[in-house]
C-alpha positions in Angstrom: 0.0 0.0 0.0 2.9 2.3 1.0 4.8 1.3 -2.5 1.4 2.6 -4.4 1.3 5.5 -2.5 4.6 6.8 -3.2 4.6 5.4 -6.8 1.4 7.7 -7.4 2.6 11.0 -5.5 5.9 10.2 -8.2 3.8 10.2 -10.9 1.5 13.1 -9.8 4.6 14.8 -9.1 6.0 14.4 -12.3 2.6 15.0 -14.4 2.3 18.7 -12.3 6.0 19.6 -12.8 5.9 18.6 -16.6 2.7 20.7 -16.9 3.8 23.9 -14.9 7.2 23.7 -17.7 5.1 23.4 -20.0 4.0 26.9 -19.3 6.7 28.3 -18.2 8.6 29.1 -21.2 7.1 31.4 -24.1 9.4 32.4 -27.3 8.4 35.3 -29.2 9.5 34.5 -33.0 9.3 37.9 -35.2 10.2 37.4 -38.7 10.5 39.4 -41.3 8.1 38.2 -44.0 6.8 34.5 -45.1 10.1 32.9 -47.5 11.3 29.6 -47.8 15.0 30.4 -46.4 13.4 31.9 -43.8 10.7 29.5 -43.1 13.4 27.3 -43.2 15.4 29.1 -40.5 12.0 28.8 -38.0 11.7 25.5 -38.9 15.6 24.9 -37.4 15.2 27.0 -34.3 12.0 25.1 -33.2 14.3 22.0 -33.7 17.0 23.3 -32.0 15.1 24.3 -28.9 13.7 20.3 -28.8 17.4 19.4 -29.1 18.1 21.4 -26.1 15.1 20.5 -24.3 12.1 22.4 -25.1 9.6 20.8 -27.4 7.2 22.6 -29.0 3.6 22.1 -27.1 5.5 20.1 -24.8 7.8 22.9 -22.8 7.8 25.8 -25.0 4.7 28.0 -26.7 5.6 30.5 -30.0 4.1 33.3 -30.5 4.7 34.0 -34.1 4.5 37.3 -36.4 5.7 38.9 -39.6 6.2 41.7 -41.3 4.9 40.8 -44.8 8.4 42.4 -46.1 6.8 45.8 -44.9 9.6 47.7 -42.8 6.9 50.4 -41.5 5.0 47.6 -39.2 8.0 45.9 -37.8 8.5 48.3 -35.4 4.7 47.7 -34.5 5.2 43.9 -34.6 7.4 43.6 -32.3 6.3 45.8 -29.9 3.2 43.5 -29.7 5.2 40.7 -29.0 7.4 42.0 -26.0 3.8 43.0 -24.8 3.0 39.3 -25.1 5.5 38.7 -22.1 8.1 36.1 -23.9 10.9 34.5 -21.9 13.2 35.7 -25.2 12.9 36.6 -28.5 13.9 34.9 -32.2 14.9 37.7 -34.4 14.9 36.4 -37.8 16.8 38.7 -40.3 19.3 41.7 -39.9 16.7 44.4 -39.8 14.4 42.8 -37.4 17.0 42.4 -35.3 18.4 45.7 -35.4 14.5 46.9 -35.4 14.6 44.8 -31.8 17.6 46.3 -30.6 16.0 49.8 -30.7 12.2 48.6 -29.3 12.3 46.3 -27.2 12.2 47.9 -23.5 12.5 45.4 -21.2 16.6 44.7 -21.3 16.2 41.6 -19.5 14.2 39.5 -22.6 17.1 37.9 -24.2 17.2 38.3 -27.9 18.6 35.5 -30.2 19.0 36.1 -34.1 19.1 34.3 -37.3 20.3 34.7 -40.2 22.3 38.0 -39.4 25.4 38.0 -41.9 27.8 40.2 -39.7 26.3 40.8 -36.4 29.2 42.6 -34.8 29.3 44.9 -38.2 25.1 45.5 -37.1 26.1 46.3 -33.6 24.3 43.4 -32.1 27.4 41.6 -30.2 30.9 42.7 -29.7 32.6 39.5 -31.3 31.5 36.0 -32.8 33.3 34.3 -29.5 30.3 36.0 -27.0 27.1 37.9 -27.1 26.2 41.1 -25.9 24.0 41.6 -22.9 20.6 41.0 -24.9 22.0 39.7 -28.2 23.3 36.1 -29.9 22.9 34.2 -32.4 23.5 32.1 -35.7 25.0 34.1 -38.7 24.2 32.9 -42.4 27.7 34.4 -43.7 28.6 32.9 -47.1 32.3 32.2 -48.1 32.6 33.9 -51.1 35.7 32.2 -51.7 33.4 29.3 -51.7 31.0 30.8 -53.8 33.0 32.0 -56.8 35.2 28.5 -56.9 31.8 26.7 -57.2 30.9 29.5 -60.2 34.4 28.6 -62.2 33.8 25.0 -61.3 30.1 25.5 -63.2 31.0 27.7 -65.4 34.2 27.4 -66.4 34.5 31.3 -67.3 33.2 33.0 -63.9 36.1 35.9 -64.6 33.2 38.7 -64.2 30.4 38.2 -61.1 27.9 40.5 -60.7 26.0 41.3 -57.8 22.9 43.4 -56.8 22.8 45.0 -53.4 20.4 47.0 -50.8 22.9 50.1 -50.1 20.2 50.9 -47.0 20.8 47.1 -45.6 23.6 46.8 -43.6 23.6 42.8 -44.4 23.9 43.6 -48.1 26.8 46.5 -47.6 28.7 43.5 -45.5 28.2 40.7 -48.4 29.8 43.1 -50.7 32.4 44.0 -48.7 33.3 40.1 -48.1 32.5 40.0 -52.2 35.2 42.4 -52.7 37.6 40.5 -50.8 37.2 37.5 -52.1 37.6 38.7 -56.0 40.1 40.4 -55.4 42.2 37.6 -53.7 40.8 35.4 -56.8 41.3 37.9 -59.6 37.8 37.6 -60.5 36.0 41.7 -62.0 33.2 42.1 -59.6 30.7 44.5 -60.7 28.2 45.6 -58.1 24.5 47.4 -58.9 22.7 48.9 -56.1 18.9 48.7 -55.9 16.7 50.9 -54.1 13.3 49.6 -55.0 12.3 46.5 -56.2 10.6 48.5 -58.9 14.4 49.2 -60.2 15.1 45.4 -60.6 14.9 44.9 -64.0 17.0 47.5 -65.0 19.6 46.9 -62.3 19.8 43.6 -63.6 20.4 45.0 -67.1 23.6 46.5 -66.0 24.8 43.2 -65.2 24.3 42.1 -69.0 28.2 41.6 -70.1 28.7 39.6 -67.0 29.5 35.9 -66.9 27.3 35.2 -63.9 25.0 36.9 -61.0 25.6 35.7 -57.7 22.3 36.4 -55.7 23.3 37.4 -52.2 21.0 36.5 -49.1 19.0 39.9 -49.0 15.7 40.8 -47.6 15.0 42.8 -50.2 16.3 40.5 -53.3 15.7 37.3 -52.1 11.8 37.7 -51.8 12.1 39.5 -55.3 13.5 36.3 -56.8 11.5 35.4 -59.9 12.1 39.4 -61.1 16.0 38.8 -60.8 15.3 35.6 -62.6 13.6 36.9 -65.4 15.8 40.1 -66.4 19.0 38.1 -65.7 17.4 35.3 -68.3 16.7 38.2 -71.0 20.5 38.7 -71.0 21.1 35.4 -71.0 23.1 35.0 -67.6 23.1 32.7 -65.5 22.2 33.2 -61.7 23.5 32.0 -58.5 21.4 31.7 -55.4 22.5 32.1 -51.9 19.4 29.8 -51.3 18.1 27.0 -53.0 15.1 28.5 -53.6 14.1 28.7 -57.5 17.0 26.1 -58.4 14.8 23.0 -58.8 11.9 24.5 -60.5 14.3 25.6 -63.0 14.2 29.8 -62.1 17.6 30.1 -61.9 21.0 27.8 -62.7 22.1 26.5 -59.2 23.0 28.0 -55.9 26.1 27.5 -53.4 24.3 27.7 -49.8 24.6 27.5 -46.5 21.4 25.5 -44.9 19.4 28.3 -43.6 17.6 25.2 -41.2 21.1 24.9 -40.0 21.9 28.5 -38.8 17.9 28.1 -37.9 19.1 25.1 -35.2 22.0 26.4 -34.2 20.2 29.2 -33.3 17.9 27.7 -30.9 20.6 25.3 -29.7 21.8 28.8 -28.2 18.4 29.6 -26.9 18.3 26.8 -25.1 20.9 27.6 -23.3 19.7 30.8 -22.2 16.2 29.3 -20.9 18.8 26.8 -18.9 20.0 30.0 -17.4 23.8 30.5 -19.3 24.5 34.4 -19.7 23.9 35.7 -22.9 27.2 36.7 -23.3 28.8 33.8 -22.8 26.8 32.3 -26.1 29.4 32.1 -29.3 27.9 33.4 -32.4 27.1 30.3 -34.5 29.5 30.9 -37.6 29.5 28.6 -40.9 32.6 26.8 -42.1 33.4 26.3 -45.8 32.5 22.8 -45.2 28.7 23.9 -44.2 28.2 24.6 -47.6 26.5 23.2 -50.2 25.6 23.4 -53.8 22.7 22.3 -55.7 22.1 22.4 -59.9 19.2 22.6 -61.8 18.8 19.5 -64.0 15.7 21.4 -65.5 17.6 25.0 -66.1 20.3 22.8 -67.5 18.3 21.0 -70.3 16.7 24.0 -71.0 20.0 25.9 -72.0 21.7 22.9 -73.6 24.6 22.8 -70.3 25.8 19.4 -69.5 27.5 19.2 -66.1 31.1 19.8 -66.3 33.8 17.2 -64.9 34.9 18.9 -62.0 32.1 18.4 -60.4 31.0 15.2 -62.0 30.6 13.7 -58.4 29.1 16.3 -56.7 25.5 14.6 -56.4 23.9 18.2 -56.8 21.9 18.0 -59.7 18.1 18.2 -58.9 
């Protein structure tokens, strides 16, 4: 009798405790507009959280919101959330997160971000080994040196790479700036087109016309605009890289060379977990991708189309989809 007495207090014990942690952790998740990559990325950070312990409907609720790719609500957005009362915040994208680091009040809601190309160039932490106070993260940052080997690899002639860039979006400035490097180490011509307006697209791209490939850098302004890069950059007749896989198997574009954006997304919520476990902030690295966390993917469709067969060096690659 004593044995079934303890043996159901255990049980009880255990069934309250699970239910009050249930409860006890709520994750506010502002995004900047519905994408693949960056579905992707939300997708990762829910799965890094279960890694680390927090299953969603199990020991974490979400509160979820975007922005619809509209920077004059975000600052609306997430002022709603923090009102929700989360535990911490998911920041996904550069200007969300920068949008967070200027709304948010309460200092104590840790904030954790993803993808954020530089986020000691956006003033979020003061170096990839540690976070700030409030900030840390996963970064998305692309090797270019990566990049453009994988576009003479495919290409054979990738002497001239052009790229379109956001001049307001600190994430875009920084990918040129690593763009720049990289070319120059490489002796590739880099020819850079800013774009103001998604409107301008199609005559940005234009510009590009005499060069051998576009690479399509992870921007929150291009990316979404896809299908319009894809279209000019096919009336010229080049070929386009994505910094996401999106629009390489329906035959958009010619391939990409990514990092997985459900990666940075995990290794993201890896981290956050470790914040609810109670680990400062800044003592969180910044999750940063090697060259070896990249991938690349080819369009067999994009291929057939434009009469491409796949060259040797990358014969064994298995990327063709």
């Amino acid at each position: 009798m004593k044995m079934q007495f303890l043996y159901t207090a255990a049980l009880a014990t255990a069934l309250f405790g699970s239910a009050v942690h249930a409860q006890d952790k709520t994750v506010a998740l502002a995004n900047l507009g519905p994408h693949p990559a960056l579905n992707a990325v939300v997708g990762g950070f829910k799965k890094g959280m279960a890694d680390g312990g927090y299953a969603e409907g199990g020991d974490v609720a979400y509160e979820y919101q975007d922005a619809s790719f509209d920077a004059a609500v975000v600052a609306q957005m997430i002022a709603t959330l923090e009102a929700s009362g989360p535990d911490l915040f998911l920041t996904v994208t550069t200007p969300i997160s920068q949008a967070a680091l200027r709304v948010v009040q309460d200092k104590s809601i840790p904030i954790v971000f993803a993808p954020v190309t530089d986020p000691v160039d956006a003033g979020l932490v003061p170096s990839w080994a540690g976070g700030s106070d409030r900030f840390t993260g996963a970064s998305n940052l692309q090797s270019m040196e990566t990049v453009f080997a994988f576009a003479r690899d495919l290409l054979g002639d990738a002497d001239t790479v052009g790229i379109l860039f956001n001049p307001g979006d600190a994430n875009d400035v920084v990918n040129v700036r690593y763009a720049e490097r990289a070319a120059a180490e490489m002796g590739i011509e880099l020819v850079t087109v800013s774009v103001e307006a998604t409107a301008d697209i199609p005559v940005r791209v234009d510009a590009l016309k005499d060069t051998d490939v576009i690479y399509l850098i992870p921007s929150s302004m291009l990316q979404p605009a896809l299908p319009a890069v894809a279209a000019a950059a096919r009336r010229n007749g080049v070929p386009v890289i994505n910094a996401s896989p999106v629009g390489v198997e329906d035959g958009q574009i010619l391939a990409s060379m990514s990092v997985s954006w459900f990666e940075v997304g995990r290794q993201a919520g890896l981290r956050a977990a470790r914040i609810l476990d109670g680990e400062p902030v800044s003592a969180v690295d910044v999750y940063r991708p090697s060259p070896e966390d990249h991938s690349a993917t080819v369009s067999a469709k994009y291929m057939e189309e434009f009469g491409m067969t796949l060259p040797e060096a990358l014969a064994d690659c298995g990327c063709v989809r």
